[in-house]
PyMOL Python script that loads the backbone (N, CA, C, O; Angstrom):
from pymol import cmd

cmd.read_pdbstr("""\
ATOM      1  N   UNK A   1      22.812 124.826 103.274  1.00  0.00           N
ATOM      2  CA  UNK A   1      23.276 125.230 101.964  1.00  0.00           C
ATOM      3  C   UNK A   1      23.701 126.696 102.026  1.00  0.00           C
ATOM      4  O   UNK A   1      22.891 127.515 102.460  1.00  0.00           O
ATOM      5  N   UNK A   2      25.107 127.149 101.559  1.00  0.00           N
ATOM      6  CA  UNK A   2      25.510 128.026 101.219  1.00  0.00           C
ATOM      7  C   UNK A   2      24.681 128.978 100.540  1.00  0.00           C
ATOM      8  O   UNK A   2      24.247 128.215  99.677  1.00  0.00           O
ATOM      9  N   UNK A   3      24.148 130.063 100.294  1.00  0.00           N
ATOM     10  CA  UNK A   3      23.540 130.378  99.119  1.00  0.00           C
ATOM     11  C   UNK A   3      24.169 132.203  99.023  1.00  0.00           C
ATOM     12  O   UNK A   3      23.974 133.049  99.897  1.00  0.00           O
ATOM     13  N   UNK A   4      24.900 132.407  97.769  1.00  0.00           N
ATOM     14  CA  UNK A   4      25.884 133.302  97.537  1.00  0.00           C
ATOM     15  C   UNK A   4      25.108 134.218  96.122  1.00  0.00           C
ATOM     16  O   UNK A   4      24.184 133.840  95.401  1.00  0.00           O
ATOM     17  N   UNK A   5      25.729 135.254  96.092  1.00  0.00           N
ATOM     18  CA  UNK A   5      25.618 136.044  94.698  1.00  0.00           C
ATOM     19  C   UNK A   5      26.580 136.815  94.164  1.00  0.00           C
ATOM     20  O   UNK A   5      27.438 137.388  94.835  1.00  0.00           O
ATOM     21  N   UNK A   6      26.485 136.862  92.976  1.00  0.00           N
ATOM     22  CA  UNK A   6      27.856 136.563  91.785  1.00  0.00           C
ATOM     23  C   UNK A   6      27.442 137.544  90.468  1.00  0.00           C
ATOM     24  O   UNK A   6      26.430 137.604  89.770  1.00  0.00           O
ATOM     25  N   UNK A   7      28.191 137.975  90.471  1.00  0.00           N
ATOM     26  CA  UNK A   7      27.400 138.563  89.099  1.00  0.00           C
ATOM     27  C   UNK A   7      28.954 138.145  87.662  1.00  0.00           C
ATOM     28  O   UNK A   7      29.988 137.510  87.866  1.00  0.00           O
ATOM     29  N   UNK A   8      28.519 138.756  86.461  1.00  0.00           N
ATOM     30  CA  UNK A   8      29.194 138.012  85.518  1.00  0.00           C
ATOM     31  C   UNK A   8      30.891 138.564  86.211  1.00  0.00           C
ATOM     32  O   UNK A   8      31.224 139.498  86.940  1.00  0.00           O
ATOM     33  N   UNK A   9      31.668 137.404  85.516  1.00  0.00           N
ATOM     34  CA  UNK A   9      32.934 136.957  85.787  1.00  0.00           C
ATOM     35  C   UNK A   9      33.519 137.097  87.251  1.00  0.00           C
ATOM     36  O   UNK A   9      34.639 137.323  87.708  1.00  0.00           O
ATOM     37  N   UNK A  10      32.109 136.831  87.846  1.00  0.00           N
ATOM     38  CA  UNK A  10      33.305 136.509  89.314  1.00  0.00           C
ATOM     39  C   UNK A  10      33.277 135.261  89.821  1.00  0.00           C
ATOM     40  O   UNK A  10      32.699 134.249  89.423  1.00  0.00           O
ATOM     41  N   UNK A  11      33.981 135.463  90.762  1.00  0.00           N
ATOM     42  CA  UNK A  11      34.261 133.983  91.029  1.00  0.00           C
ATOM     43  C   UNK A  11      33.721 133.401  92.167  1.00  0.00           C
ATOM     44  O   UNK A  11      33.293 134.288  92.906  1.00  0.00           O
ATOM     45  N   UNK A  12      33.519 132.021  92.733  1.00  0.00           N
ATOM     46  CA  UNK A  12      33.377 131.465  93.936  1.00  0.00           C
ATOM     47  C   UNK A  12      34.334 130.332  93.842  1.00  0.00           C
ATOM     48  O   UNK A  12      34.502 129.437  93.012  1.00  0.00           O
ATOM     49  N   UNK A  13      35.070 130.752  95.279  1.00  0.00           N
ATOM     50  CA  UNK A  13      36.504 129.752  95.652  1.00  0.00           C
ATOM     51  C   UNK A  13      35.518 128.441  96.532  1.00  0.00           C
ATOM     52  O   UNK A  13      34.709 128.814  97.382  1.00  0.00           O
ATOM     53  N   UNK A  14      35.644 127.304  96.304  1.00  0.00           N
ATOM     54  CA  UNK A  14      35.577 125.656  96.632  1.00  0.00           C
ATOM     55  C   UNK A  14      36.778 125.287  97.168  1.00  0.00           C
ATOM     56  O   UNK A  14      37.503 124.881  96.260  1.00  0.00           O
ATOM     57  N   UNK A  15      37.559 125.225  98.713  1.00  0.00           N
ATOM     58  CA  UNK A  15      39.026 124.904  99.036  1.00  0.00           C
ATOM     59  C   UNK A  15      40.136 126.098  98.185  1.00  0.00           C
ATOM     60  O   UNK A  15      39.815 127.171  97.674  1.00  0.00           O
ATOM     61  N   UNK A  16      41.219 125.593  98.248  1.00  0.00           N
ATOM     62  CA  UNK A  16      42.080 126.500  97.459  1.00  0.00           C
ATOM     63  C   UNK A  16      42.640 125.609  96.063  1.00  0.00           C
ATOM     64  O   UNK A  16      43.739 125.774  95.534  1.00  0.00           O
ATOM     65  N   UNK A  17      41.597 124.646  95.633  1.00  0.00           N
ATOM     66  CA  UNK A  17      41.763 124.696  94.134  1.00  0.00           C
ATOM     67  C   UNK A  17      40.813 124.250  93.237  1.00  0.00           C
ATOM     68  O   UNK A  17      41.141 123.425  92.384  1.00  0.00           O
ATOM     69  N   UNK A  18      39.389 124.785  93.320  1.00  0.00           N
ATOM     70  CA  UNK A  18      38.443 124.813  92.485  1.00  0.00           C
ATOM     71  C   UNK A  18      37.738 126.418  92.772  1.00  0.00           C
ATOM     72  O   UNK A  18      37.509 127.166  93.723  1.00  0.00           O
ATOM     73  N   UNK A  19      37.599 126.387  91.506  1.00  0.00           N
ATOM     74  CA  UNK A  19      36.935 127.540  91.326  1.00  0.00           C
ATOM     75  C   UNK A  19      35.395 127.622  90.635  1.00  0.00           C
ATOM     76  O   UNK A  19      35.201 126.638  89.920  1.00  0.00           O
ATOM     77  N   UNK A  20      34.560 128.305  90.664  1.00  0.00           N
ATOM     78  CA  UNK A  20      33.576 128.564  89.930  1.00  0.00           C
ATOM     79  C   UNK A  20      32.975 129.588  89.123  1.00  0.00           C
ATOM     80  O   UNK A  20      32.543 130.545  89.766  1.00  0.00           O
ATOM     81  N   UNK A  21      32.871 129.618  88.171  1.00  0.00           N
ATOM     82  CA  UNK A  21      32.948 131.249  87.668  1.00  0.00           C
ATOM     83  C   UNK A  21      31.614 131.365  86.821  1.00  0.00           C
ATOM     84  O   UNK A  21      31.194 130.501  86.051  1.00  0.00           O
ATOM     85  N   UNK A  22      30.920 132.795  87.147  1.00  0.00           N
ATOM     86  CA  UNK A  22      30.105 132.919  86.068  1.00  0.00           C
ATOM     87  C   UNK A  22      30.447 133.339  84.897  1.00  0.00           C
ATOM     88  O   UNK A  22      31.131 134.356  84.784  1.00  0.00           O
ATOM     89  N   UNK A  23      30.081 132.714  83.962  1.00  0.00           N
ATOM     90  CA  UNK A  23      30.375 132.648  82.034  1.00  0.00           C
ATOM     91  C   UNK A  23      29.395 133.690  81.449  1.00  0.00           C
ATOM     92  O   UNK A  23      29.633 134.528  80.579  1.00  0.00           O
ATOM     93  N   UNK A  24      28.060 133.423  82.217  1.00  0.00           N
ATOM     94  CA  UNK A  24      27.302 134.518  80.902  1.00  0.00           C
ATOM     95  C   UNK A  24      25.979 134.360  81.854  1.00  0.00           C
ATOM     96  O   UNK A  24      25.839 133.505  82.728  1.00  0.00           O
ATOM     97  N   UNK A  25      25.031 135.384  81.484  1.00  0.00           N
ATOM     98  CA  UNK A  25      23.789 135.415  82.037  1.00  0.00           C
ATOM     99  C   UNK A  25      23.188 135.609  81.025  1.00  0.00           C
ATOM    100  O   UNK A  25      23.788 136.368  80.265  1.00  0.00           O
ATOM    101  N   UNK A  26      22.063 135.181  80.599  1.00  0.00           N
ATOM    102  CA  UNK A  26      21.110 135.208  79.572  1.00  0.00           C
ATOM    103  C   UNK A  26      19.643 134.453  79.979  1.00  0.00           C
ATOM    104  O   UNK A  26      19.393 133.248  79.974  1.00  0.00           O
ATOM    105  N   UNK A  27      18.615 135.787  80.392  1.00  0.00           N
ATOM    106  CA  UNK A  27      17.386 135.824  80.788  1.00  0.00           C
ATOM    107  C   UNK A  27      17.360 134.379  82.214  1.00  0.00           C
ATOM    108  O   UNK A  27      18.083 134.748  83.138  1.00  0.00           O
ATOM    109  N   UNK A  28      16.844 133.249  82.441  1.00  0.00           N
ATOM    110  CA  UNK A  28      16.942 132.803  83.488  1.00  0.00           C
ATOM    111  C   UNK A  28      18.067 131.386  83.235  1.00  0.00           C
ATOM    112  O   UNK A  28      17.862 130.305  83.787  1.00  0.00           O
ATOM    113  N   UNK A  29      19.231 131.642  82.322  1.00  0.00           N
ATOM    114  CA  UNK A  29      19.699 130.648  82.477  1.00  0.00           C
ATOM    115  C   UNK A  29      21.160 131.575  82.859  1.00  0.00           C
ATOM    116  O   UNK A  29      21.365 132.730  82.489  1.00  0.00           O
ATOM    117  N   UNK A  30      22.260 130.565  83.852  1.00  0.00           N
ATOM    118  CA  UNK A  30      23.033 130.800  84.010  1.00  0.00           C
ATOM    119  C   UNK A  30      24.339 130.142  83.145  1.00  0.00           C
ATOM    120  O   UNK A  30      24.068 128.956  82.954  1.00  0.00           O
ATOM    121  N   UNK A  31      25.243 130.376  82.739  1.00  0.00           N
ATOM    122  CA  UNK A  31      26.329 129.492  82.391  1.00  0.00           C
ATOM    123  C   UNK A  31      27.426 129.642  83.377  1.00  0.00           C
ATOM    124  O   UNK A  31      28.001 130.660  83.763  1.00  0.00           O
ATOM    125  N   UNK A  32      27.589 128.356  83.707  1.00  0.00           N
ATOM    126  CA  UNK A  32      29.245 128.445  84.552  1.00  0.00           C
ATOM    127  C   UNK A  32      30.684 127.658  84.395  1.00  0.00           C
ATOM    128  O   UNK A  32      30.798 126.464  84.117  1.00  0.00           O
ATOM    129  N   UNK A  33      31.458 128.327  84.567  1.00  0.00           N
ATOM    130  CA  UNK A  33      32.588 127.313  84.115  1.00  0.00           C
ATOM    131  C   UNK A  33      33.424 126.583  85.587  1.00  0.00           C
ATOM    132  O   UNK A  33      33.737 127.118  86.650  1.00  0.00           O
ATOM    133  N   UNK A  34      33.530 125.746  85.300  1.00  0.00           N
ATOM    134  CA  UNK A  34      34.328 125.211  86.914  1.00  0.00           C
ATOM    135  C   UNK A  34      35.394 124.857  86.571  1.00  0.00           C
ATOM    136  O   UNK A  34      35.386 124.416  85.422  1.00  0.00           O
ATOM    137  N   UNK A  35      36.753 124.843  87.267  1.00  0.00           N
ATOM    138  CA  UNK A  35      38.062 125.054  87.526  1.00  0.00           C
ATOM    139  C   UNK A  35      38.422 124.085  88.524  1.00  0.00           C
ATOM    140  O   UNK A  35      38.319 124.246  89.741  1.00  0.00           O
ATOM    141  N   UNK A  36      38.833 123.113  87.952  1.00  0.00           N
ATOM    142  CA  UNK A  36      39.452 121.998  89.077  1.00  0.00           C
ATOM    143  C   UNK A  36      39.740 121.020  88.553  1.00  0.00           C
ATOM    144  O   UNK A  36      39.439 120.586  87.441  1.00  0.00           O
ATOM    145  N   UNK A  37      40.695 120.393  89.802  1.00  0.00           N
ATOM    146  CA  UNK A  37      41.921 119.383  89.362  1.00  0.00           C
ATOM    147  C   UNK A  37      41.166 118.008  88.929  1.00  0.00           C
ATOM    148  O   UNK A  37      40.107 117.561  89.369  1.00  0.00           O
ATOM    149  N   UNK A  38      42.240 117.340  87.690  1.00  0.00           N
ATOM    150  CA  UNK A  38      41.953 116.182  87.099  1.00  0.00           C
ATOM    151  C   UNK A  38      41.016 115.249  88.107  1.00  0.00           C
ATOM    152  O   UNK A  38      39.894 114.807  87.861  1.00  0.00           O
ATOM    153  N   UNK A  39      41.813 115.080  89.323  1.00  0.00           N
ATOM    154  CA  UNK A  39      41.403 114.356  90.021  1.00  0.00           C
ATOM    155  C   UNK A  39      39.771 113.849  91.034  1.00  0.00           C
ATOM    156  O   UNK A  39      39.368 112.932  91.750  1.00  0.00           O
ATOM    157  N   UNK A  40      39.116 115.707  90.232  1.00  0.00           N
ATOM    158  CA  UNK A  40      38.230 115.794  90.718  1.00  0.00           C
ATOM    159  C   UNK A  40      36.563 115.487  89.967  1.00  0.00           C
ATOM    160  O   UNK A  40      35.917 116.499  90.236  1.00  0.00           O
ATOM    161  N   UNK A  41      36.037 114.915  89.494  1.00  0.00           N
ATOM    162  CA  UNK A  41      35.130 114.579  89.090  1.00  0.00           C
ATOM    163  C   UNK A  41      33.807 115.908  88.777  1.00  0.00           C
ATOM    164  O   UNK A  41      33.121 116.066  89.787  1.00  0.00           O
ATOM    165  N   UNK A  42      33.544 116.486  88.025  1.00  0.00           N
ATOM    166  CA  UNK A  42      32.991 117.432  88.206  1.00  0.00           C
ATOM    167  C   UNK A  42      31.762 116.647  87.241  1.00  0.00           C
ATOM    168  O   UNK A  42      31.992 116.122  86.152  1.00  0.00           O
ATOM    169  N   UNK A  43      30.314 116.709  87.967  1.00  0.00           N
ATOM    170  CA  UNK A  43      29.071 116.324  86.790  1.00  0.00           C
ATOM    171  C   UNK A  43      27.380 117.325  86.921  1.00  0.00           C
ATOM    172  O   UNK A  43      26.815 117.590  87.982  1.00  0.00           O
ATOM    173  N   UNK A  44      27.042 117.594  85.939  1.00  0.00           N
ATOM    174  CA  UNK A  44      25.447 117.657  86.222  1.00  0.00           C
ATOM    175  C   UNK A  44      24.655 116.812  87.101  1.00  0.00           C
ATOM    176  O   UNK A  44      24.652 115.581  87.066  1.00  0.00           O
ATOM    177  N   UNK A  45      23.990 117.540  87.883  1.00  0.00           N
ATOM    178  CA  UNK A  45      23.103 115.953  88.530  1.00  0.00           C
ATOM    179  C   UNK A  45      22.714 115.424  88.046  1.00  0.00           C
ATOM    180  O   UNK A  45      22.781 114.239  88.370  1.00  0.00           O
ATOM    181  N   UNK A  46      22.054 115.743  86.998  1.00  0.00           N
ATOM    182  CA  UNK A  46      21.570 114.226  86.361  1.00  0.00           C
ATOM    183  C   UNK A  46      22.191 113.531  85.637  1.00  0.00           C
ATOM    184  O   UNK A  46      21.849 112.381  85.360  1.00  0.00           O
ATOM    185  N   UNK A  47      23.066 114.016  85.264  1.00  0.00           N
ATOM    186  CA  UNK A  47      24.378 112.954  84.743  1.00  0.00           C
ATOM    187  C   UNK A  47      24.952 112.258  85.843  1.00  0.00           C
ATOM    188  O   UNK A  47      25.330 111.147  85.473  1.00  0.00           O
ATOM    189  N   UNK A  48      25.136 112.442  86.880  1.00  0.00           N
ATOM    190  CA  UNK A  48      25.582 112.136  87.670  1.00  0.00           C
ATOM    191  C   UNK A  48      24.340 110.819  88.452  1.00  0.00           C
ATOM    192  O   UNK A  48      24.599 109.620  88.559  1.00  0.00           O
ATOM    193  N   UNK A  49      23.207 111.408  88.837  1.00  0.00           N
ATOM    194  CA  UNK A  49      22.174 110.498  89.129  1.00  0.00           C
ATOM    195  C   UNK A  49      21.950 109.289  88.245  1.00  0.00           C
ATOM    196  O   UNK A  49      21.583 108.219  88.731  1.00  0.00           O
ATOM    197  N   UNK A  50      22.192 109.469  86.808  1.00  0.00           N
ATOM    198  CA  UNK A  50      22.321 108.678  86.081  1.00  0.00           C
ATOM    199  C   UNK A  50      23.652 107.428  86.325  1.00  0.00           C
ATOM    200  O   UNK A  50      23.423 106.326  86.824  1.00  0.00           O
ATOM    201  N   UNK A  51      24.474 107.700  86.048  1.00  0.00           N
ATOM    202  CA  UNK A  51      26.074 107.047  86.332  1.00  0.00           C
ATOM    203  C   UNK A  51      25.442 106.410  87.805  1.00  0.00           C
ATOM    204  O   UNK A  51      25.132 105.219  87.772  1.00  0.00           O
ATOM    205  N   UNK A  52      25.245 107.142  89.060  1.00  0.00           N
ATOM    206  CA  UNK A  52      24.826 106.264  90.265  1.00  0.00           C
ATOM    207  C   UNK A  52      23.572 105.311  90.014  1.00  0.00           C
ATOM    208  O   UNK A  52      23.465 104.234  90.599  1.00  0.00           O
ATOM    209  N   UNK A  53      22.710 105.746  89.177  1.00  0.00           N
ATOM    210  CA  UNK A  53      21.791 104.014  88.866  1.00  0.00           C
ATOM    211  C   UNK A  53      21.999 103.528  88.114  1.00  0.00           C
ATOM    212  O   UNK A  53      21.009 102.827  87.903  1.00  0.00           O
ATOM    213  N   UNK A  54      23.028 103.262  87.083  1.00  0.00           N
ATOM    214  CA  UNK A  54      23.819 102.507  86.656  1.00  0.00           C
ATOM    215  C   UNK A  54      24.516 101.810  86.983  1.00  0.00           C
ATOM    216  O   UNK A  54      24.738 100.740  86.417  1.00  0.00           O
ATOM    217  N   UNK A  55      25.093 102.237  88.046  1.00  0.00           N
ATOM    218  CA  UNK A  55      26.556 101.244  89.255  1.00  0.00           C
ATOM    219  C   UNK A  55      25.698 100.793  89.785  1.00  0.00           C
ATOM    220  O   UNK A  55      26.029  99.631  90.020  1.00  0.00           O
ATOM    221  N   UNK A  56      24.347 101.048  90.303  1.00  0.00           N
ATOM    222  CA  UNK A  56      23.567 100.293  91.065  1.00  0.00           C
ATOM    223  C   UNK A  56      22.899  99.266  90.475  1.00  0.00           C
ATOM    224  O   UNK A  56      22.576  98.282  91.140  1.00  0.00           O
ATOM    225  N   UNK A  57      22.570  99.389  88.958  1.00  0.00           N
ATOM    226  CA  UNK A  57      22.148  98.314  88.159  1.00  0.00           C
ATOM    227  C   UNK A  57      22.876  96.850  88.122  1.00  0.00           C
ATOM    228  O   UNK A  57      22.516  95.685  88.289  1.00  0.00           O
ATOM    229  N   UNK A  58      24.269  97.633  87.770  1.00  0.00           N
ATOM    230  CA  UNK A  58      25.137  96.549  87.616  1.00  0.00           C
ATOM    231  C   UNK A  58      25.784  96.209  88.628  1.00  0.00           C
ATOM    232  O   UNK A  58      26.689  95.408  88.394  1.00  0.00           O
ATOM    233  N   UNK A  59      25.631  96.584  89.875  1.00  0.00           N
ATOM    234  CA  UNK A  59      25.979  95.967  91.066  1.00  0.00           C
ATOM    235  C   UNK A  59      25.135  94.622  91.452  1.00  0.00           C
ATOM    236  O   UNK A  59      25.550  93.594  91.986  1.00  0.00           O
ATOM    237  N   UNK A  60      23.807  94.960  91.009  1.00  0.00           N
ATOM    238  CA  UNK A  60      22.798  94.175  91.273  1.00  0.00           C
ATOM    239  C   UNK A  60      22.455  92.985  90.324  1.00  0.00           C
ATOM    240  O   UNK A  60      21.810  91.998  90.676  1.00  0.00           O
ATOM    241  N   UNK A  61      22.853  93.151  89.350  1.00  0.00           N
ATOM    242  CA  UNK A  61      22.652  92.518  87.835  1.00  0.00           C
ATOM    243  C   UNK A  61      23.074  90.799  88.096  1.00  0.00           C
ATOM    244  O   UNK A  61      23.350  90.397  89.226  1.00  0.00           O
ATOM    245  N   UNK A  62      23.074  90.135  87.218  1.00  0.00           N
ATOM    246  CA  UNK A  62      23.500  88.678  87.535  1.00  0.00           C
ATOM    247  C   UNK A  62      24.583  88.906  86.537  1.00  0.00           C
ATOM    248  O   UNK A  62      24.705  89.761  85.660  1.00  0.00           O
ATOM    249  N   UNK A  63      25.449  87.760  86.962  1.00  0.00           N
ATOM    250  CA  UNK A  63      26.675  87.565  85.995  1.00  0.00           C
ATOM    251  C   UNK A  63      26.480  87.332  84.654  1.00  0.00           C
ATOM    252  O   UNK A  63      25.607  86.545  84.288  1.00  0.00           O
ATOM    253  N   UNK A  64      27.229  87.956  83.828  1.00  0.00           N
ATOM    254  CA  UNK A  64      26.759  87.425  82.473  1.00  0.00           C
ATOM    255  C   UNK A  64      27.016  86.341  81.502  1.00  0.00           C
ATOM    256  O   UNK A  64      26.386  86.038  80.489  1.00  0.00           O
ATOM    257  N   UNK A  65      28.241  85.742  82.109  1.00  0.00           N
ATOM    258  CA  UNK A  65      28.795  84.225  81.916  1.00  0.00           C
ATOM    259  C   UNK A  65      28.665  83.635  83.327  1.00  0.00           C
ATOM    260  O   UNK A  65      29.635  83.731  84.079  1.00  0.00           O
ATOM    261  N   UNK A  66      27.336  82.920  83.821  1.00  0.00           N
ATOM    262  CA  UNK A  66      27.488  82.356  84.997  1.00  0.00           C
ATOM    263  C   UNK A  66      28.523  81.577  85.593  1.00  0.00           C
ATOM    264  O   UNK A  66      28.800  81.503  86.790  1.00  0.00           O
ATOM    265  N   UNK A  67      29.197  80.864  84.391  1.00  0.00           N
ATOM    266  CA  UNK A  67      29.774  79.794  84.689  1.00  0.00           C
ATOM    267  C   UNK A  67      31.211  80.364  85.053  1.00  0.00           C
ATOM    268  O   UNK A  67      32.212  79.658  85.176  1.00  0.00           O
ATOM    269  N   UNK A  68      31.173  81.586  85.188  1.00  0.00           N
ATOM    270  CA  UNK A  68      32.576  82.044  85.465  1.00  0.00           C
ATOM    271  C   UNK A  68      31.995  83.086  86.897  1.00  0.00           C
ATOM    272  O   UNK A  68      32.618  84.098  87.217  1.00  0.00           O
ATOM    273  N   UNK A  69      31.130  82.772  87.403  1.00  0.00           N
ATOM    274  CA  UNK A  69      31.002  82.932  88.669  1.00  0.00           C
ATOM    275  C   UNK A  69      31.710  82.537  90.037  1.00  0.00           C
ATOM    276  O   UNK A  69      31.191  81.807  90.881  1.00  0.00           O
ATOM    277  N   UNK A  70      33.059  83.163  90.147  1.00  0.00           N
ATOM    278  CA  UNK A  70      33.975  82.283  91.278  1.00  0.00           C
ATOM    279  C   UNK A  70      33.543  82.446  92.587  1.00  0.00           C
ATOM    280  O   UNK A  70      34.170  81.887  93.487  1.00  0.00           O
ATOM    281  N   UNK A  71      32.621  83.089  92.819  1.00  0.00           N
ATOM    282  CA  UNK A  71      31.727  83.503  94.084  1.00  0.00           C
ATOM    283  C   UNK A  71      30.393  82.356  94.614  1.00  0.00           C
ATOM    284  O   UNK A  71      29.934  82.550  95.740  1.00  0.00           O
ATOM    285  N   UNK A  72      29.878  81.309  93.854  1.00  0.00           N
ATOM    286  CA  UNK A  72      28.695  80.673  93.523  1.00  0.00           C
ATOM    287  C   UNK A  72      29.467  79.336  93.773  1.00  0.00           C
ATOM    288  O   UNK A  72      30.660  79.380  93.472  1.00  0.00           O
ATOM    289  N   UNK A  73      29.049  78.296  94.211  1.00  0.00           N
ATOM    290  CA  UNK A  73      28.955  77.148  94.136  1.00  0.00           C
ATOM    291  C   UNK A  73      29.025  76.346  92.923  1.00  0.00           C
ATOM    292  O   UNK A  73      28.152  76.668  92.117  1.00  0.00           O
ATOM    293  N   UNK A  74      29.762  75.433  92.552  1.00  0.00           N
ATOM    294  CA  UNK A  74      28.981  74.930  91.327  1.00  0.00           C
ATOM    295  C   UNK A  74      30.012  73.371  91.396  1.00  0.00           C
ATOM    296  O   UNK A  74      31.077  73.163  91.978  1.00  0.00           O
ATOM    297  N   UNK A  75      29.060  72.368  90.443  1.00  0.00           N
ATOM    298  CA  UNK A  75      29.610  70.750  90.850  1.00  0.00           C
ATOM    299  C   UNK A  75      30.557  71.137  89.371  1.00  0.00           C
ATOM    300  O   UNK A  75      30.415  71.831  88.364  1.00  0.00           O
ATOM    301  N   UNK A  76      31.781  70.033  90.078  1.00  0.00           N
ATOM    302  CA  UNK A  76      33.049  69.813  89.495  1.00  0.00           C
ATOM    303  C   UNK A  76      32.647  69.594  88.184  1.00  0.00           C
ATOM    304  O   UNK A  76      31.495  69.197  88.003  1.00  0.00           O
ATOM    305  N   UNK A  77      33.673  69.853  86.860  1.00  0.00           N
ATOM    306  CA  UNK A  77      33.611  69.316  86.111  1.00  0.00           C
ATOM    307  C   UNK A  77      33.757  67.404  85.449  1.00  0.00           C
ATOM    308  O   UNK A  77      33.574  67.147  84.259  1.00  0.00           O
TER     309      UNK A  77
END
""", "prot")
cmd.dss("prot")
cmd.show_as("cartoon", "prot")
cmd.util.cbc("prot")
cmd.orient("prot")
């Protein structure tokens, strides 16, 4: 792990098109703003940890109209 120091409004470059910037310091919390393309997904971890056991829920989950299970076996009508 990288581990850097920043003080208010500077920046840390991610490639040449995300950025990270400090917003504000106030006693032990930091605020930051991040800078990057649509394409890039930016989340909290636990938002993020969340969303990944979710896909994992429903990866795992059973179908919810079985009978439209085209993967499963099932006798002719």
């Amino acid at each position: 792990m990288l581990i850097l120091s920043r003080k208010l409004s500077e920046k840390i470059m991610i490639g040449e098109d995300i950025s990270v910037s400090i917003i504000e310091i106030r006693g032990d919390q930091v605020r930051i703003g991040v800078d990057a393309p649509k394409s890039v997904k930016v989340f909290r971890e636990e938002v993020f940890d969340a969303i990944r056991a979710e896909n994992r829920a429903a990866a795992q989950s059973a179908p919810v109209f079985p009978e439209f299970d085209f993967g499963a076996e099932r006798e002719p009508l």
